[in-house]
C-alpha angles and dihedrals in degrees: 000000000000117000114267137153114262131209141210110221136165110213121215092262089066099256122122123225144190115211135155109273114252125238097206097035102260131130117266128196118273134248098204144356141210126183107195115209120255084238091049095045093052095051100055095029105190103000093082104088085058089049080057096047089052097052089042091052093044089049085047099052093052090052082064110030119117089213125102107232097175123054132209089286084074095068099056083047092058086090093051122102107193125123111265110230124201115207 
């Protein structure tokens, strides 16, 4: 993927989303993106957005990271389908 700039931006459906910043103003296709709960939303009011630029950040970090997070146990799961669940 080239350099660019990215941005954190909440659309006007709620979700969040990180994209690469555009030069001439228009939208460009997201990288990711995060939809926060209304509940979730309400409890933490504004600091929501922050909750999403962590997350970002975090997601973005391990992009880059040198560090090997997975072990050999994470080839023989590729095949698996189920949903992966963080606790």
């Amino acid at each position: 993927m080239k350099e660019s700039y990215l941005e954190i931006v909440e659309l006007d459906n709620g979700d969040i989303v990180l994209r690469p910043a555009s030069e001439d103003g228009e939208e460009t296709e997201p990288l990711a993106t995060l939809q926060i709960s209304d509940d979730t939303k309400s409890y933490l009011k504004e600091r929501y957005f922050e909750l999403a630029k962590c997350m970002f950040h975090a997601g973005i970090d391990f992009v880059y990271s040198d560090e090997q997070t997975f072990g050999e146990e994470t080839e023989s799961l590729e095949g698996d389908m189920r949903p992966k669940i963080l606790h």
